[in-house]
C-alpha positions in Angstrom: -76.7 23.4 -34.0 -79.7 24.8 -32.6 -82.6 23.3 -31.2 -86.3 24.4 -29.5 -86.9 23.8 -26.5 -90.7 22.9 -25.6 -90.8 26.2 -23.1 -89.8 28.4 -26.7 -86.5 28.9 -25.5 -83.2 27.8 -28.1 -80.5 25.5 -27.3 -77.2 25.7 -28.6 -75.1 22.9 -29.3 -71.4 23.2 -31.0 -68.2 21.1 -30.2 -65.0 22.7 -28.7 -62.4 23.5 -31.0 -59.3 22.5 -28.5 -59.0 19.4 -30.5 -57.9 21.3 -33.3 -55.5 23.5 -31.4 -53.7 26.6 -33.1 -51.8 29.5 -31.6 -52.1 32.0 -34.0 -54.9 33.7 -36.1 -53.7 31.8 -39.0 -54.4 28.5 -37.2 -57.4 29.2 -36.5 -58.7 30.3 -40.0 -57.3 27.2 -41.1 -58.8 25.0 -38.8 -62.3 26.8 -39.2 -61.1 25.4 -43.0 -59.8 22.3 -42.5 -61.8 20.8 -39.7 -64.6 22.3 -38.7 -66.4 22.7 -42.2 -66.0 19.2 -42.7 -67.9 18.1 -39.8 -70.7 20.4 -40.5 -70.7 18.6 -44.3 -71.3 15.4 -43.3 -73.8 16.4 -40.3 -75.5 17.5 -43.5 -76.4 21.1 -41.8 -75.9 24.3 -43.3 -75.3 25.9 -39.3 -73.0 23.9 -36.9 -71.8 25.5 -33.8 -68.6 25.7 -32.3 -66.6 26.4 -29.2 -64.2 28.1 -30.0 -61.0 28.2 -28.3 -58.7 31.1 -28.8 -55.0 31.0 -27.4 -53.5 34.0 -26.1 -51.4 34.6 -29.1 -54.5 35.0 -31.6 -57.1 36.7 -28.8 -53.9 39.3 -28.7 -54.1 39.7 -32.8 -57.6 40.0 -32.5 -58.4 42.2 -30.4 -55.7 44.6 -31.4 -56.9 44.5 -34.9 -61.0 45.3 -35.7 -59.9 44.0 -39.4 -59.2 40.8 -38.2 -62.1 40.5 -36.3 -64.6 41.0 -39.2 -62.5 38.9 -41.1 -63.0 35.8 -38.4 -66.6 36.4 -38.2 -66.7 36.8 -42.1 -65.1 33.0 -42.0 -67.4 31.4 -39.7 -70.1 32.9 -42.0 -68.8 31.6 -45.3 -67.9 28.0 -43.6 -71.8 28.0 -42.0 -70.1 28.3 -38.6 -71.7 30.0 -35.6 -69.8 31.0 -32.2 -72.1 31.0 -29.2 -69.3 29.7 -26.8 -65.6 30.0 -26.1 -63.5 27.8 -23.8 -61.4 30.1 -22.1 -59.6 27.3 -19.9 -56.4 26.8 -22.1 -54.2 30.0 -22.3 -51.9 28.8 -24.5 -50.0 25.9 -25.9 -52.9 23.2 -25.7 -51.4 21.8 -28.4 -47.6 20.9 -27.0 -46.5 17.6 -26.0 -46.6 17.9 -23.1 -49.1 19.9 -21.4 -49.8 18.3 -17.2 -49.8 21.2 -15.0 -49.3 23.8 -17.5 -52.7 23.8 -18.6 -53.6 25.8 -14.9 -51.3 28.3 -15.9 -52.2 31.6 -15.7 -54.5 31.4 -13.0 -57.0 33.7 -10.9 -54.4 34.8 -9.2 -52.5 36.2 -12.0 -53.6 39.4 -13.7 -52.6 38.0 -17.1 -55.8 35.3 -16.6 -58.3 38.6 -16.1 -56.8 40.3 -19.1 -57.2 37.3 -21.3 -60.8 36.7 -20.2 -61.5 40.0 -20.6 -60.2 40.3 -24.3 -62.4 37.3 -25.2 -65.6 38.5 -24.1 -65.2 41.6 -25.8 -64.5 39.5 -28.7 -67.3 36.9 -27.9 -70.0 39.9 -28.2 -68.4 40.6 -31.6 -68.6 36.9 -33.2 -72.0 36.1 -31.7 -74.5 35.8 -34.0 -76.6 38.9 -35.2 -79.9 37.0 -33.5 -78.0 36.0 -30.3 -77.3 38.3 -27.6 -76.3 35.8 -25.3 -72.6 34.3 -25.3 -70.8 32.3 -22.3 -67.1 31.6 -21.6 -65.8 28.5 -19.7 -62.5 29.0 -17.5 -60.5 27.3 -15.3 -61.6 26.9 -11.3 -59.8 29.5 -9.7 -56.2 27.4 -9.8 -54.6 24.2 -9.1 -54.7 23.1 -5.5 -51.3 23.7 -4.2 -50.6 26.5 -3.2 -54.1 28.3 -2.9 -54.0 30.0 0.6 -57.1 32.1 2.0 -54.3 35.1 0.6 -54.6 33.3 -3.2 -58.2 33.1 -3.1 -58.9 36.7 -1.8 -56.6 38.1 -5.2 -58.8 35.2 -7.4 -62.5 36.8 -5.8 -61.1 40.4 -6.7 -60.5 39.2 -9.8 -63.9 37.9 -10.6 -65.6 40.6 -9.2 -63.6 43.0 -11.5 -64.3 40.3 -14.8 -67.9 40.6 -13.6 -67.9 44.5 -13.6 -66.6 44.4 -17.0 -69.2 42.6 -18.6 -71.7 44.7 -17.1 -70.0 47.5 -18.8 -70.2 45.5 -22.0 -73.5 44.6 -22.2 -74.3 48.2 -21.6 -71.9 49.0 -24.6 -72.7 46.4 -26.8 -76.1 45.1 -26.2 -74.5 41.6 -25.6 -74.3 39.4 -22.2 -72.1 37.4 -22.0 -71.4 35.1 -19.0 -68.4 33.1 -17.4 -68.2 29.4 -15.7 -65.8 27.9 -14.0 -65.1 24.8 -14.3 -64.4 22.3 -11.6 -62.1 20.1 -12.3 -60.4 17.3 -10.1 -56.9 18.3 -8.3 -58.0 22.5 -9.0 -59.0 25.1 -5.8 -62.8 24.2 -7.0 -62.7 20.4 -7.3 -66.8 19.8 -7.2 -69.8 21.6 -7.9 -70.0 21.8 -3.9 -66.7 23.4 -4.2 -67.9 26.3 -6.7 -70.7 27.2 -4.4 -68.7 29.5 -1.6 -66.8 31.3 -3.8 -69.1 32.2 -6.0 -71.9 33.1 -3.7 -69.0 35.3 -2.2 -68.7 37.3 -5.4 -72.4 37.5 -6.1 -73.0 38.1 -9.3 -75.0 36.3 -12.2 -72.2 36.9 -14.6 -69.8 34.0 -13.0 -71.1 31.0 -12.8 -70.3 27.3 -13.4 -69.5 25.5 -16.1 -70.6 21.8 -15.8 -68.4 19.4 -17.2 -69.7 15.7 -17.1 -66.3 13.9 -17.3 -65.2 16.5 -14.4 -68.5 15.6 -12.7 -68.0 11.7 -13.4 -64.3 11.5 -12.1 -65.4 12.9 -9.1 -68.1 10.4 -8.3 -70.8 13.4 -7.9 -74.1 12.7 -7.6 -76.0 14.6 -11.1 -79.1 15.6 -9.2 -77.6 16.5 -6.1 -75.2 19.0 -7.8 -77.6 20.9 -9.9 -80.0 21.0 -6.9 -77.1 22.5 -4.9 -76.0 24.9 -7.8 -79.9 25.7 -7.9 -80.9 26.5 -4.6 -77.5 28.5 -4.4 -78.8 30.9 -7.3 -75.6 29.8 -8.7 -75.7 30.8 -12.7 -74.9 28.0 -14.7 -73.3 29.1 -17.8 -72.6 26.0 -20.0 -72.1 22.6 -20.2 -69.7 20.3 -21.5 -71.0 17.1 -22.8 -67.7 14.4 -22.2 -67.1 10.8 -20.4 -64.5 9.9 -18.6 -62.8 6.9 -18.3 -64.2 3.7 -15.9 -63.2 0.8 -14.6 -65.2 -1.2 -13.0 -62.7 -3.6 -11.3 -59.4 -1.9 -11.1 -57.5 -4.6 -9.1 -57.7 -7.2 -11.7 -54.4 -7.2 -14.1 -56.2 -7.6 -17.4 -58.2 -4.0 -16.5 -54.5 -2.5 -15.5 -53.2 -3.5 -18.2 -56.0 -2.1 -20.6 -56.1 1.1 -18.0 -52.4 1.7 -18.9 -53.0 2.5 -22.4 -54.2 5.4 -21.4 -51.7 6.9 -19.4 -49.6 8.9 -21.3 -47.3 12.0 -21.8 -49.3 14.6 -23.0 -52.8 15.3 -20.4 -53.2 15.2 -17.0 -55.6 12.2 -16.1 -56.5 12.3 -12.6 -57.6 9.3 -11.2 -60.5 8.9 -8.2 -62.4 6.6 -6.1 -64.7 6.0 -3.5 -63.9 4.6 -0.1 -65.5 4.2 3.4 -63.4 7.3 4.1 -64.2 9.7 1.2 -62.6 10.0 -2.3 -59.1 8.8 -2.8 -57.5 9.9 -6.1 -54.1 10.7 -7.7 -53.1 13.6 -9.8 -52.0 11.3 -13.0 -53.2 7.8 -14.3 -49.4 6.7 -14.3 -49.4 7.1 -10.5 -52.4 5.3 -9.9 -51.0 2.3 -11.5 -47.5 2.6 -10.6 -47.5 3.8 -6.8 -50.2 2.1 -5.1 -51.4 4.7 -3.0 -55.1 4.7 -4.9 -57.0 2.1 -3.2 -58.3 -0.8 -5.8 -61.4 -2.5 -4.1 -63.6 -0.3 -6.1 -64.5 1.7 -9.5 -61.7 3.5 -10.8 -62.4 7.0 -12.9 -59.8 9.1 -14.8 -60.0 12.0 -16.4 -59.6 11.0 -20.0 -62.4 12.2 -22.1 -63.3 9.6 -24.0 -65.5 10.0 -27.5 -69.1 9.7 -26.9 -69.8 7.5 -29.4 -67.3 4.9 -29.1 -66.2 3.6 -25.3 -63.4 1.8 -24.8 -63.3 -2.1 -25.5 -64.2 -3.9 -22.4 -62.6 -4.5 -19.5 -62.8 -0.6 -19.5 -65.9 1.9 -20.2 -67.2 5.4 -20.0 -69.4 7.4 -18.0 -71.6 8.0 -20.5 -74.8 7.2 -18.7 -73.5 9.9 -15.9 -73.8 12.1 -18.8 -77.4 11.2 -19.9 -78.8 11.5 -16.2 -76.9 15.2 -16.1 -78.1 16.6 -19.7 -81.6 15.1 -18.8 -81.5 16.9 -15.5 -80.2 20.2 -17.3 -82.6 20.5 -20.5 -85.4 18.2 -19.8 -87.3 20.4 -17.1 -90.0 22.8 -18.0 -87.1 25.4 -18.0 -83.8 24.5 -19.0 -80.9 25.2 -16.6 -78.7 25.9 -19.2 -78.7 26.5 -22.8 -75.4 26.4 -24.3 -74.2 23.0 -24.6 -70.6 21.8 -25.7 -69.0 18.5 -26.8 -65.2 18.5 -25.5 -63.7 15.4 -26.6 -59.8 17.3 -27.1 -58.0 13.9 -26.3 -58.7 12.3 -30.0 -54.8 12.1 -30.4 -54.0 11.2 -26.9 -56.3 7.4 -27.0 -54.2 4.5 -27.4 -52.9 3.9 -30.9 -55.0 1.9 -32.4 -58.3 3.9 -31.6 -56.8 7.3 -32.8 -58.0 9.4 -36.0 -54.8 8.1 -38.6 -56.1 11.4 -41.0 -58.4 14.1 -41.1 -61.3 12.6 -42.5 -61.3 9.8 -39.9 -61.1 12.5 -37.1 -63.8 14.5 -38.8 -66.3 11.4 -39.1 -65.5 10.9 -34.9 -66.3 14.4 -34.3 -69.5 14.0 -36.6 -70.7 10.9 -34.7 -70.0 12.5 -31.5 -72.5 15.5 -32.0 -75.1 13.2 -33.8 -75.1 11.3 -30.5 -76.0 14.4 -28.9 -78.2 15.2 -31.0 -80.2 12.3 -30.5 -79.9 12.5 -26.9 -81.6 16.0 -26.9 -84.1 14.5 -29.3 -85.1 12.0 -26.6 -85.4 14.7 -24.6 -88.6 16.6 -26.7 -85.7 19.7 -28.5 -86.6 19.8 -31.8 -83.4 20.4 -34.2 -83.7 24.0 -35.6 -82.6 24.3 -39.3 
């Protein structure tokens, strides 16, 4: 979906494709089939963007294969699918299980994680649009905590500032820029939008960025307009957004809320859990530990990182941090100049909420997705973009 801003500029809009994961080429023909042409149908559009995420095992096929590559554009084409975006956080199995800690695996430090990025911009600047020359790539933020020694993040800035070299070479090749984010998370090397600033600075170039994640931003208890003003005054690039709400209660220490809280712990994510205190922010790596250890303090808001749909919060005595996301995409589109201008909805935990609020088919998942964007939509409305046909 695209949309004018009032300076002239466009704004993309699409939905991340992680909810729908697949491993292989295959997969992801038929979920461009299966699941993505069907929202677009019922948003009544003949163009819908979409992130698209791309595991190792079909990037590899891909980019070994120029066939296969005209034959994925060709599909997006017939479907009236448009790739502006790729989230390049998940290398591979998204989809398992059980996926916790694995999800940070490769990282920065591991030159498997700058070959896989680099395969997918190369094959970004192939599936953009003929009328777009400007793609972006979200990643993870540097690497999970543990472990990351002054030694760790030396090996992940050499990394960057190779990525970076290489999409200068691209763009000279191809005509096409494309840009990376990283994407603080809670628990990772780069927890905050503070966090991103140093290293990035360090590496210098407007070719990695951020990627702003309002769940991410929202667990962490940041402030919206004292990040961007920090990213701004940096000169820190910010490459995309993700539009997502994480999960908040307001009054943790009552048993009714743990009790509706532990519905949402379960096997498959990683939900870490955060909250403010007179000392600084408290959290826990998982949800489960929050509730089962007590070593998260419960005299005030509790937020996990479970993105929740956008559309539909969780039945009270729980919520989302929705409005956090409001106050951020105001702050990001609604100035004279936008800060960014690729915007994606990553809701990949439709099949992780509690039973009874799941997607039982692919219709019902399809009409969530749907809703989701057309909430977005209306939200950028609000904001003076007009919807491009």
């Amino acid at each position: 979906m695209r949309f004018r801003h009032p300076d002239g500029t466009t704004v993309h809009l699409a939905y991340c494709t992680n909810v729908h994961p697949a491993e292989t080429l295959d997969g992801v023909l038929a979920q461009l089939r299966d699941h993505c042409e069907p929202v677009r149908r019922r948003l009544g559009r003949d163009r819908l963007g979409i992130g698209l995420w791309l595991a190792r095992g079909a990037a590899r096929t891909l980019i070994t294969d120029p066939g296969a590559q005209r034959g994925l554009r060709a599909a997006l084409e017939h479907r009236g699918l448009e790739v502006v975006t790729l989230n390049g956080f998940p290398y591979d199995g998204f989809g398992d299980d059980h996926v916790k800690y694995r999800v940070y695996r490769p990282d920065w430090t591991d030159p498997e994680r700058l070959a896989h990025t680099t395969d997918l911009a190369r094959l970004l600047a192939v599936l953009l649009p003929d009328d777009v020359t400007e793609g972006t790539i979200s990643t993870l933020p540097l690497a999970w905590r543990t472990r990351f020694d002054p030694r760790a993040a030396a090996a992940s800035r050499a990394a960057l500032t190779t990525l970076a070299q290489r999409l200068d070479a691209l763009e000279e090749l191809t005509g096409k820029s494309i840009s990376v984010g990283l994407e603080p998370e809670p628990g990772c090397a780069v927890e905050t939008t503070a966090d991103a600033i140093g290293p990035l600075t360090a590496i210098g170039s407007r070719r990695i960025g951020v990627c702003v994640d309002t769940c991410h931003l929202a667990t962490s208890f940041e402030d919206p307009a004292t990040a961007l003003a920090r990213l701004t005054a940096a000169g820190v690039t910010i490459a995309k957004a993700q539009l997502s709400a994480a999960l908040h209660a307001e009054e943790p220490h009552l048993p009714e809320v743990r009790t509706a809280l532990a519905a949402f712990a379960e096997p498959r994510f990683l939900h870490q859990t955060r909250t403010r205190t007179a000392a600084g922010l408290r959290g826990t790596d998982d949800l489960g530990e929050a509730l089962t250890q007590d070593t998260l303090p419960d005299g005030a808001p509790w937020r996990a990182h479970f993105h929740i749909p956008l559309h539909a919060p969780p039945a009270p005595p729980l919520t989302s941090t929705l409005p956090v996301l409001r106050d951020t995409l105001g702050r990001l589109v609604g100035p004279a100049v936008p800060l960014v201008r690729h915007l994606e909805v990553e809701t990949y935990t439709w099949q992780a909420l509690p039973a009874g609020a799941r997607p039982r088919n692919r219709n019902q998942l399809a009409d969530g997705i749907a809703a989701e964007l057309t909430l977005a939509r209306d939200l950028l409305a609000g904001l003076g973009l007009k919807e491009l046909p």
